[in-house]
VOGU-3710 file (C-alpha; in Angstrom, 3 decimals, decimal comma):
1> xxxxxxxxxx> 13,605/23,351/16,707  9,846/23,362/18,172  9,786/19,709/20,388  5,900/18,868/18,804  5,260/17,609/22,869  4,572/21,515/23,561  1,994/21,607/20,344  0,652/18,259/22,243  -0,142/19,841/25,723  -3,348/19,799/27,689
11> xxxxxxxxxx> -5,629/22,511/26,483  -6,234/25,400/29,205  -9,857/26,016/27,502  -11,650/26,232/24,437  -9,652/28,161/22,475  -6,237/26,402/23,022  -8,379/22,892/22,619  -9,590/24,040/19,238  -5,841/25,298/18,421  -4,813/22,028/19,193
21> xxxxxxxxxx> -7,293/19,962/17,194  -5,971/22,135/14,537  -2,708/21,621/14,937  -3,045/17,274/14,996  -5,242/17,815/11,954  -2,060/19,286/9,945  -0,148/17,040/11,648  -2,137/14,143/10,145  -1,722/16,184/6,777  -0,913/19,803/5,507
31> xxxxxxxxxx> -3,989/20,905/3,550  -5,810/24,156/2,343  -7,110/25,786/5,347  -10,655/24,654/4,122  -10,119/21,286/4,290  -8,345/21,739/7,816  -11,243/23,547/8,830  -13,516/20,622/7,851  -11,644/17,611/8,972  -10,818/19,627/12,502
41> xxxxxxxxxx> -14,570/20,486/12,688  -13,654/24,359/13,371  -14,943/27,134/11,503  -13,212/28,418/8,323  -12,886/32,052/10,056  -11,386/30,288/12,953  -9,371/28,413/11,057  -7,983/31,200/9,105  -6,869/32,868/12,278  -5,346/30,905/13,950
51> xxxxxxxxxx> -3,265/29,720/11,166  -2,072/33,298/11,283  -1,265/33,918/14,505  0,305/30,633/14,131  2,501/31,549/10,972  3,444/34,798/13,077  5,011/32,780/16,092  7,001/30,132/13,631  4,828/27,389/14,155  3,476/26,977/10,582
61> xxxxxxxxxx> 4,028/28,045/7,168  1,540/28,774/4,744  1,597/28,920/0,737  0,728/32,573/0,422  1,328/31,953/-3,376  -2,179/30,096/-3,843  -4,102/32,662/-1,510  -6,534/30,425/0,795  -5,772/27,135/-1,698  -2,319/27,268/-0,686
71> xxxxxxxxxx> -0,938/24,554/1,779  -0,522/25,156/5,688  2,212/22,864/7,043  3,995/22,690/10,119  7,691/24,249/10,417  10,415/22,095/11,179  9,108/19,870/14,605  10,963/17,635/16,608  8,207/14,942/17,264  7,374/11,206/15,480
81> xxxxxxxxxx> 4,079/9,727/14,894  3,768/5,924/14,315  1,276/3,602/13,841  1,249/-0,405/13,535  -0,739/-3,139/11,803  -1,039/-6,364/12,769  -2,515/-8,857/10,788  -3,040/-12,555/10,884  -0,090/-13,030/8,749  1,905/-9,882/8,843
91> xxxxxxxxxx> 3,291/-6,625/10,715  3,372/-3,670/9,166  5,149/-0,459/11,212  5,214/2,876/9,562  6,363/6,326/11,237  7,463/9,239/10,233  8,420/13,015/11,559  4,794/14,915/11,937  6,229/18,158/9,801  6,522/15,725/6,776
101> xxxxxxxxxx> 3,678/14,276/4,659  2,051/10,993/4,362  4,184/10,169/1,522  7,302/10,449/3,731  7,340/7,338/6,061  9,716/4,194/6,871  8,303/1,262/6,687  9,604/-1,871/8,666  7,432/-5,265/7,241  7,413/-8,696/8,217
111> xxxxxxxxxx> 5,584/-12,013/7,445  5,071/-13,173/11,474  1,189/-11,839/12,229  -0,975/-12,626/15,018  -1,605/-15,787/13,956  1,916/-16,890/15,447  1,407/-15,726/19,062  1,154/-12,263/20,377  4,060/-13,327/22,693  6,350/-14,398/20,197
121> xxxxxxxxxx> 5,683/-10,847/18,117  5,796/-8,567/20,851  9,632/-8,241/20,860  9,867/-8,337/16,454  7,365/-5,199/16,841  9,455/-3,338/19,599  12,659/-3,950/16,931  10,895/-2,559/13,967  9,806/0,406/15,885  12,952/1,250/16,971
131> xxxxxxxxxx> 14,492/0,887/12,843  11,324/2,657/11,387  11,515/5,304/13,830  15,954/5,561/13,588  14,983/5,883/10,000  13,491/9,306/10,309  16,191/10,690/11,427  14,918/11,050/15,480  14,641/8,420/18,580  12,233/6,662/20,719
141> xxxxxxxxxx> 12,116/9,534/22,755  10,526/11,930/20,472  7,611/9,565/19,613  4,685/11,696/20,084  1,525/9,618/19,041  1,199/5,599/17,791  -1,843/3,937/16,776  -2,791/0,376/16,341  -4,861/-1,472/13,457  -5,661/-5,346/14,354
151> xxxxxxxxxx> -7,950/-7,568/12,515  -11,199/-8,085/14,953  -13,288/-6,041/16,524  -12,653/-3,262/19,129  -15,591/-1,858/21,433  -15,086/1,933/21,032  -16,258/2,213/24,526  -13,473/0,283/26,496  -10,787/0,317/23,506  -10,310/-3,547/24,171
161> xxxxxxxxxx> -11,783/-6,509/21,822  -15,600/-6,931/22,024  -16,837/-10,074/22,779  -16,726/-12,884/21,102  -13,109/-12,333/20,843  -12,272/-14,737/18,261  -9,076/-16,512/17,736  -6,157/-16,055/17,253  -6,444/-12,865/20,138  -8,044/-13,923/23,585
171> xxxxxxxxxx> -9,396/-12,432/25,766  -6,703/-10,982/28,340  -4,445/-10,205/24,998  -3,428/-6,152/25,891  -1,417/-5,502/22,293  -1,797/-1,894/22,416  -0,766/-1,912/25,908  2,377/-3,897/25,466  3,355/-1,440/22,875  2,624/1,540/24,867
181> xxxxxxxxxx> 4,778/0,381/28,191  7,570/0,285/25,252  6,902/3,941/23,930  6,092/5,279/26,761  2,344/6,618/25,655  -1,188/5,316/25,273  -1,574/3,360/22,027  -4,850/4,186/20,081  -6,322/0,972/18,917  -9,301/0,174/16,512
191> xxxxxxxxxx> -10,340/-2,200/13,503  -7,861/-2,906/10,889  -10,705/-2,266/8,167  -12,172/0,763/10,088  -8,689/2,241/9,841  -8,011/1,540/6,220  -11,144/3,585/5,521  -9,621/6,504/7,589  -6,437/6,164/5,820  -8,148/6,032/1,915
201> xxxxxxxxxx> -10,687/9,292/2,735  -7,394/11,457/3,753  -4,308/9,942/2,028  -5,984/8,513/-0,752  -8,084/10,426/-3,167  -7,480/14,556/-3,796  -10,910/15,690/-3,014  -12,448/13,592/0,126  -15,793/11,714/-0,695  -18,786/12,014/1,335
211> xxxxxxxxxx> -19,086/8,565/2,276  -16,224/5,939/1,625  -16,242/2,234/2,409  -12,775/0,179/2,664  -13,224/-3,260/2,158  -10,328/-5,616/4,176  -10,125/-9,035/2,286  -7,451/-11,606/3,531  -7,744/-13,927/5,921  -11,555/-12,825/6,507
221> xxxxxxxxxx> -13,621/-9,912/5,238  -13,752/-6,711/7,206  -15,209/-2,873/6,469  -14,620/-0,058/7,379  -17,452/2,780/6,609  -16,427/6,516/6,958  -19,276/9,121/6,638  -17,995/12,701/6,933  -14,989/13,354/8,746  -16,072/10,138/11,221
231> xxxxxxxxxx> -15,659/6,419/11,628  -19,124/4,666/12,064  -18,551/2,472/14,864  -21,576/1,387/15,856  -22,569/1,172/19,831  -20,039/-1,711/20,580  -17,233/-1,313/17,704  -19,311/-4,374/15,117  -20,184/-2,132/12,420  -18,784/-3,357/8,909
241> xxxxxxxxxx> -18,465/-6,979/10,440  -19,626/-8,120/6,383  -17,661/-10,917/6,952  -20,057/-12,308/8,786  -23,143/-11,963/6,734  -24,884/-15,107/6,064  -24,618/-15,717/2,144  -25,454/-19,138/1,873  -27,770/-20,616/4,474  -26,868/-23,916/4,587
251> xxxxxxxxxx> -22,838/-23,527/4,614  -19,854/-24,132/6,384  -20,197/-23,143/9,844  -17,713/-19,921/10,724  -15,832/-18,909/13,471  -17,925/-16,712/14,757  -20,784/-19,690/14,972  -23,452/-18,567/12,518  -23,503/-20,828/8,992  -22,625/-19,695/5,112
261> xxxxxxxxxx> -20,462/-16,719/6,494  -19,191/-14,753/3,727  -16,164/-15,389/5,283  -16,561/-19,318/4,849  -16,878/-18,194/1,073  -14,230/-15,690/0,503  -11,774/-15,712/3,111  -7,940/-17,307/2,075  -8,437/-20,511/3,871  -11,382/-21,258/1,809
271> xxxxxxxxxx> -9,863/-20,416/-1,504  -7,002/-22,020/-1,047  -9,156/-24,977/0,098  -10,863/-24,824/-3,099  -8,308/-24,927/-5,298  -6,536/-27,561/-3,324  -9,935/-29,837/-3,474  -10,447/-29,011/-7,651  -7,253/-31,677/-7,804  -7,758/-34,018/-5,376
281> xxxxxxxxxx> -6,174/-37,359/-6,647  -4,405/-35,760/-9,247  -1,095/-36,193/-8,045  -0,325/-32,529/-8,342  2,692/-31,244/-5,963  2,406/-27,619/-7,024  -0,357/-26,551/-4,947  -0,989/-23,417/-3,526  -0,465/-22,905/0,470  -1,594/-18,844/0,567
291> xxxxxxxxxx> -4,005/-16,472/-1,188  -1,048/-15,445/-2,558  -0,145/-18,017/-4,201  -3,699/-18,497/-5,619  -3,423/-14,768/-6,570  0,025/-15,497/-8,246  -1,398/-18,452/-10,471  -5,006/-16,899/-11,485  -2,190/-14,286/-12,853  -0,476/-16,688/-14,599
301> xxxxxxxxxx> -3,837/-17,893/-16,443  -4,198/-21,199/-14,155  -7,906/-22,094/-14,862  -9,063/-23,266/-11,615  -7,191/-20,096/-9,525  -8,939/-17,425/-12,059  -12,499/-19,388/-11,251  -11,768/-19,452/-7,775  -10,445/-15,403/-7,635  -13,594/-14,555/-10,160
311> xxxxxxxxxx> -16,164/-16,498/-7,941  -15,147/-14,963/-4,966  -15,145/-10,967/-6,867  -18,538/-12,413/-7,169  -19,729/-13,291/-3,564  -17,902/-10,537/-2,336  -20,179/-8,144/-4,927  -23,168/-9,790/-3,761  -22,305/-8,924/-0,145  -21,384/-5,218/-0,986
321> xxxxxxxxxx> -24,761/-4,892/-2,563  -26,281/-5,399/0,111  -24,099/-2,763/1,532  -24,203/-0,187/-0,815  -28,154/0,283/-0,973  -27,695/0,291/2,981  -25,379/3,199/3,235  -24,826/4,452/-0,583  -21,343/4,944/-0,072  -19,501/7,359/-3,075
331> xxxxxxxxxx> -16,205/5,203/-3,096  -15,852/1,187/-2,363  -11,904/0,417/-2,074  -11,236/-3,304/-2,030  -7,913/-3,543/0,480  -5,626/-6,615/1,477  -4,432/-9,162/0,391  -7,443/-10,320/-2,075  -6,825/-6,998/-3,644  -4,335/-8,620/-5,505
341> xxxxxxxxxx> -5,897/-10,187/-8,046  -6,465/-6,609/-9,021  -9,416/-6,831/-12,318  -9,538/-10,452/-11,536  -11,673/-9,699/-8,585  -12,726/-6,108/-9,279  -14,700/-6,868/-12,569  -16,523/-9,698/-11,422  -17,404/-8,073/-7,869  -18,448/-4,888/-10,368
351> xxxxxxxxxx> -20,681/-6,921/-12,550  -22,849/-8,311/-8,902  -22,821/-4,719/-7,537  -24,545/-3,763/-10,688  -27,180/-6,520/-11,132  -27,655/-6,790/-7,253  -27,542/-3,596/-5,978  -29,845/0,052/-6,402  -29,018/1,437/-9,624  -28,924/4,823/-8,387
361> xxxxxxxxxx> -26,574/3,637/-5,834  -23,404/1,877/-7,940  -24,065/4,287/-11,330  -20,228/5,380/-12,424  -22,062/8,158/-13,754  -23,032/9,498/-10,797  -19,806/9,684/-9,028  -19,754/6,120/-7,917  -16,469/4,443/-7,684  -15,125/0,655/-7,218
371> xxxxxxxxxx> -11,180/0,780/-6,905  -8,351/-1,411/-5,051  -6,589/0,528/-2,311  -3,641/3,107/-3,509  -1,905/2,860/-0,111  -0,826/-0,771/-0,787  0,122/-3,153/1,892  0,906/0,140/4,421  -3,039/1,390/4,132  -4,084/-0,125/7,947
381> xxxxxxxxxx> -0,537/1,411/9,194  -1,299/4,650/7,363  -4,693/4,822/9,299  -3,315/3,191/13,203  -0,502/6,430/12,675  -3,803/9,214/11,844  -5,548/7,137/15,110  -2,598/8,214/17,002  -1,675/11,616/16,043  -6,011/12,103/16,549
391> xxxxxxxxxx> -6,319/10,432/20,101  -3,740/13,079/21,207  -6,614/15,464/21,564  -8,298/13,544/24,266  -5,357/11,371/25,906  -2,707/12,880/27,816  -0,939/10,588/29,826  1,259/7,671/29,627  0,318/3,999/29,899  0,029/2,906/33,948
//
């Protein structure tokens, strides 16, 4: 069996480099050779033959059948990619064996996020990598790429938070170096939101969209925008940061230190809040503790969670309005844990987007789309595991 580690090596020159990027691209996902040719950035002639050569020497197969539609895929590889979310309130680890598709990982979750201590999750991350990964079959050792989605910001320069770093990280937290020491390899880190946009423009439609935007609604509000084949960033990792827009002038101070964040609006603590407040000397006991919990009532018809989970589809339209005529974006996926509340929060955030936002830019007739995530709660994962197998092209080494 080919050991993917030799598919992996430094590139000699241009040729073997473009090979390569190849290579990771159906690694990430066997695809028509057009499509590989457009996410790898080579050209389709280029493409074509190298896939041959490649089919020659037992390296990949291709679906004659279908003529150029049919699927190149990798031959039976030893080699594991992985990737890892962490969130403020959970871990998600997914991996799986690089000649299988995206629809063939383990998953390991768990309800201990960041918000409990990077020290105290460190060691309940090394475990599930070790199931997840036993689960395919292979070991540790043949871990060939792992990527790493965390809620706040990451300056694409340095690969470490940008500044503010907000709570619960600090500043001399090193997550995707702790994990790497453990594998063994460099850990690719970005945005949790940046990633889930990665994830939904290759796992989760048939035909990729120009421009997609992934919106990350839990604890805060995070996006990630995707134009092309390529994240947009922005110089120091803050693009998408819609969180922190100021809706209402004169509200609750944030985190971050501005006033009226849309985060102060939307995010769980304040729904919960809300709801809590709307029965304030009632003597009620059943309360709700999570956004889950709201979610789980406004599904069972309770009046105050459905106005809370329809107000917020309603701030968080306003905001993507604003949005929208910005960077008219083809698809808008609403991600995490607000997602949940499924039309609850979709046809209320619809109806702003339409009254707030460009015409042009939200018509359904025109190709425009507002959906919820079809990844689920392994979307961020999905994307930190594409990070990985992708920062192979430029990162060779092992952690120091």
């Amino acid at each position: 069996m080919i050991d993917a580690r030799d598919l992996l090596v430094p590139a000699s020159g241009a040729r073997d480099a473009n090979r390569k990027r190849m290579i990771i691209e159906i690694m990430v996902k066997a695809d028509r050779q057009s499509r590989i040719a457009r996410r790898s950035g080579l050209s389709q002639a280029s493409v074509s033959t190298a896939v041959q050569e490649l089919v020659d020497q037992g390296v990949l197969e291709h679906d004659r059948g279908r003529g150029r539609g049919g699927l190149v895929r990798l031959t039976p590889v030893r080699g594991v990619a992985v990737g890892v979310d962490i969130s403020h309130e959970h871990v998600v680890v997914v991996a799986r064996r690089v000649d299988q598709g995206h629809d063939h990982v383990t998953v390991q979750q768990r309800p201990d996020g960041a918000n409990h201590g990077l020290s105290r999750l460190l060691p309940q991350i090394k475990t599930m990598l070790a199931e997840v990964v036993e689960e395919t079959g292979q070991t540790l050792d043949d871990v060939v790429s792992a990527g790493l989605a965390v809620p706040r910001m990451i300056d694409p320069r340095t690969g470490r938070f940008a500044t503010p770093v907000l709570l619960p990280w600090h500043e001399d937290d090193e997550p995707a170096e702790d994990i790497g020491r453990f594998l063994g390899l460099r850990v690719a880190v970005d945005n949790d939101a940046n990633l889930g946009a990665m994830a939904e423009q290759i796992y989760g439609m048939d035909e990729p969209a120009e421009t997609v935007v992934y919106v990350k609604a839990t604890t805060g509000v995070g996006v990630g925008i995707m134009i092309g084949d390529l994240l947009y960033r922005g110089h120091r990792g803050m693009a998408g940061e819609i969180g922190h827009l100021t809706i209402d002038r004169d509200g609750d101070v944030c985190e971050c230190g501005g006033r009226g964040c849309l985060d102060t609006i939307v995010g769980a603590a304040a729904l919960v809040a809300e709801v809590r407040t709307s029965h304030r000397g009632s003597g009620t006991t059943d309360l709700p503790v999570t956004l889950r919990s709201v979610i789980e009532k406004a599904h069972a018809r309770d009046a105050v969670c459905l106005r809370v989970l329809r107000d917020a589809g309603r701030a968080l339209g306003f905001a993507l309005a604003q949005l929208c005529n910005l960077v008219n974006p083809r698809l808008v996926v609403l991600g995490g844990e607000l997602a949940g509340g499924r039309d609850l929060v979709l046809e209320p955030c619809g109806q702003e987007l339409q009254r707030y936002a460009l015409a042009g830019a939200v018509d359904p007739r025109e190709g425009f789309v507002l959906r919820t995530s079809q990844l689920g709660h392994n979307t961020e994962a999905q994307g930190a595991l594409i990070l990985g197998l992708r920062s192979r092209q430029f990162d060779e080494g092992s952690p120091d």
